[in-house]
N, C-alpha and C positions, 0 to 999 in steps of 0.2 A: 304136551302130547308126544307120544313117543315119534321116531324117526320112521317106523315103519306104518305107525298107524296114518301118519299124514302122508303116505306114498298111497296108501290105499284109497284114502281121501279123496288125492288127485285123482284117481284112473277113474274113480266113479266119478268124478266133476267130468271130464276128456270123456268117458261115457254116455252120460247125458247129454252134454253136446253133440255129440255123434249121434246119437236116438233125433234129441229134437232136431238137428242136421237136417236127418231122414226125413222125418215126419213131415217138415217142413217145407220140403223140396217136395213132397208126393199133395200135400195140401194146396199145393197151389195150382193155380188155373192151365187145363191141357188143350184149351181152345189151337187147335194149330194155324188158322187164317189170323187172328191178331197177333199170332206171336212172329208170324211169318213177318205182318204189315210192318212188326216194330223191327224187324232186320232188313227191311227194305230202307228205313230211314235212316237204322244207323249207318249203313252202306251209303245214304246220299248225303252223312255228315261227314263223313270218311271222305267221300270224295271233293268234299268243299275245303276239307282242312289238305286234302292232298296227303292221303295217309291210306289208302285202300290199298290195301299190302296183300290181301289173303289169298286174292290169284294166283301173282308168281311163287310164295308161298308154298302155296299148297301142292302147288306144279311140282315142286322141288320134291316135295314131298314124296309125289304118286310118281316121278317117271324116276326116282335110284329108290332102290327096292330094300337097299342097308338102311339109307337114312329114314325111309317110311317105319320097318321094323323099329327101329334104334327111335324113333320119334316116338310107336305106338306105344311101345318099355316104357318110354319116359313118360309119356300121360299117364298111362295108369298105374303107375307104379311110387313113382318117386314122390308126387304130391303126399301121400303118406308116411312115407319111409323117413324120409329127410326128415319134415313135419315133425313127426314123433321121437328120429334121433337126436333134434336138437334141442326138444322137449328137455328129453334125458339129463343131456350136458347139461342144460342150465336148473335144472332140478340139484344135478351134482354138486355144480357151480354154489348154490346156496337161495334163500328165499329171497334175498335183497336182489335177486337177480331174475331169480325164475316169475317171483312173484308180478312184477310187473307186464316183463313179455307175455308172460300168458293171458294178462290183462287185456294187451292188447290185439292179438290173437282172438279172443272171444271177441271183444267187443269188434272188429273189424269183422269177425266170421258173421255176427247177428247185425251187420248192415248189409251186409252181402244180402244173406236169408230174407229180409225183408223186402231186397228190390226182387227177391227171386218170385216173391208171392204178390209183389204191386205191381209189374213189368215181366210176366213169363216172354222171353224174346227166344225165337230158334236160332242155331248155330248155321254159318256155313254150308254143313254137308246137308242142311234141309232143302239147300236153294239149287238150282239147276246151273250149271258150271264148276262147281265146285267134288270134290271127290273125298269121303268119308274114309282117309286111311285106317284107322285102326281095324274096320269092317273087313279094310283089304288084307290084314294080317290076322283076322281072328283063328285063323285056322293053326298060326304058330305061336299065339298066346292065350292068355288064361282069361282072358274076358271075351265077350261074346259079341254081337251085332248090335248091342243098343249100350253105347257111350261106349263108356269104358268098366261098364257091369260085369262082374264074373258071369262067366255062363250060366244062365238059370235063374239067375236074379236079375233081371234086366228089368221086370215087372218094379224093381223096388227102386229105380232111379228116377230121376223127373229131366227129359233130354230138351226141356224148353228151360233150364236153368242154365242159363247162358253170360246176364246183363246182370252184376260183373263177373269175373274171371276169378274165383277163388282160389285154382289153379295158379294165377299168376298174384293173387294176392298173397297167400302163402308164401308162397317162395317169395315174394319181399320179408316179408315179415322174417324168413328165414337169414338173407341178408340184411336185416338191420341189424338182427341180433346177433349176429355173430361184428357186426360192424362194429358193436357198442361193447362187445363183452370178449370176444376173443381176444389174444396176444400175438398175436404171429400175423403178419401182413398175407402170406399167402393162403391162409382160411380165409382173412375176411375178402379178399379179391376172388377164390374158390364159391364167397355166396353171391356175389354179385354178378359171376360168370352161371349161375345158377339161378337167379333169377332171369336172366338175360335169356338163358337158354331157354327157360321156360316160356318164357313168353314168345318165341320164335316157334315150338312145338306145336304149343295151343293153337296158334292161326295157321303154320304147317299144314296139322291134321286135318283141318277142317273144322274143330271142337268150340273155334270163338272169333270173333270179329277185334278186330285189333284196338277198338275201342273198350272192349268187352277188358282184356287187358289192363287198359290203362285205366281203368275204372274198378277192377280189381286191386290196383297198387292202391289208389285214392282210398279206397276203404280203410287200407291196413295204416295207411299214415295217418287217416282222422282217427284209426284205433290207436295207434299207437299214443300221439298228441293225448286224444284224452283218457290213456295209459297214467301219463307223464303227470296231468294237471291233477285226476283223484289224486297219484300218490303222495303229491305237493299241500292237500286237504286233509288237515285233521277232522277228519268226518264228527268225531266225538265232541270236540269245541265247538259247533254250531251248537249242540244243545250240552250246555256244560249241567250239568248234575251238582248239587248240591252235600257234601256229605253229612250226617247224622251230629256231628260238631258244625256245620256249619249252617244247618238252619236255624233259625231263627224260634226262640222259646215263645209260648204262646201268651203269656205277658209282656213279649218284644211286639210281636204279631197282633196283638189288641188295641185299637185307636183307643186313649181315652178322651171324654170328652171334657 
């Protein structure tokens, strides 16, 4: 197949993921009192591990008015941009490379999707104490009051998609692979400064519970793992096939008695 026809390929693959993405997120449950109960628990697992960070946080956040802008950029922005630039690279990179990461990538994105439609959990800014930054800048960026939705399509997001953090899943998945494929030590230290940030943002803003995060990472490394172990499976050698010399003639194939 030609080089461009499987570029094409890809984008519709990266497209229907994106569709079902959507779909996905709007199909599941907008009950807001259990989504509420289930961020009241994760808040009191938080507090048993001694890990409830999204207060001071998000404080940071709302009272310097650069870092809330400069935070609200980076939610809704970067989770894509990056995402899809380093899509590119390893596309460029070659299939022994791309083919897997984006294996894993999918397969992390549809563990995400599925806790999103078994556990709809609210974020942060749904709770009372907490402050909904990006809402606070929507007036000097391009998305609007509900998430991180362009203006006008706010209808089309699901803001009880919380538990995990694909947000912060992504952006690992963005630092492994540069981890494993880049040459230059300051790239790969650049993804892991970018994951890190990421997940500083997310609870920042108010957009996710710091568990929400690290259940985010979780997904992308069980995607990646079983990245690793399909591509190590001769999927074809489980059922080996036979060829046209190599069956069996139908006087071989005859018991006699």
């Amino acid at each position: 197949m030609p080089g461009w026809a499987r570029a094409i390929m890809e984008l519709l693959l990266i497209l229907a993921l994106w569709v079902f993405y959507s779909l996905a997120r709007l199909l599941a449950d907008t009950s807001l009192q259990p989504a509420l109960n289930r961020a009241n628990d994760l808040l009191h697992i938080e507090d048993l591990l001694g890990i409830s960070w999204e207060g001071p946080l998000n404080q940071l956040f709302t009272d310097h008015t650069v870092l809330g802008l400069a935070g609200s950029y980076w939610y809704a922005t970067l989770h894509y941009v990056v995402t899809a630039a380093v899509l590119v690279w390893l596309w460029r990179l070659g299939a022994d490379r791309y083919g897997p990461a984006r294996r894993a990538l999918v397969i992390g994105t549809l563990l995400g999707l599925a806790a999103y439609l078994m556990m709809p959990t609210a974020p942060p800014r749904f709770l009372s104490g907490y402050v909904d930054v990006l809402s606070l800048h929507a007036a000097d960026g391009w998305w609007g009051a509900d998430a991180s939705a362009p203006r006008g399509l706010g209808g089309l997001t699901n803001e009880l998609a919380a538990f995990p953090s694909l947000h912060a899943g992504w952006s690992l998945w963005v630092a492994l692979a540069l981890q494993v494929y880049a040459t230059r030590k300051w790239v790969r230290v650049l993804g892991w400064a970018y994951a890190l940030g990421t997940a500083i943002v997310i609870v920042g803003t108010g957009n996710h519970w710091v568990i929400d995060a690290l259940m985010g990472w979780l997904v992308i490394l069980v995607g990646w793992a079983a990245a690793q172990a399909i591509g190590r499976i001769s999927l074809p050698s489980l059922w080996p096939r036979r060829t046209l010399d190599e069956r069996p003639s139908r006087e071989e194939s005859t018991v006699v008695d």
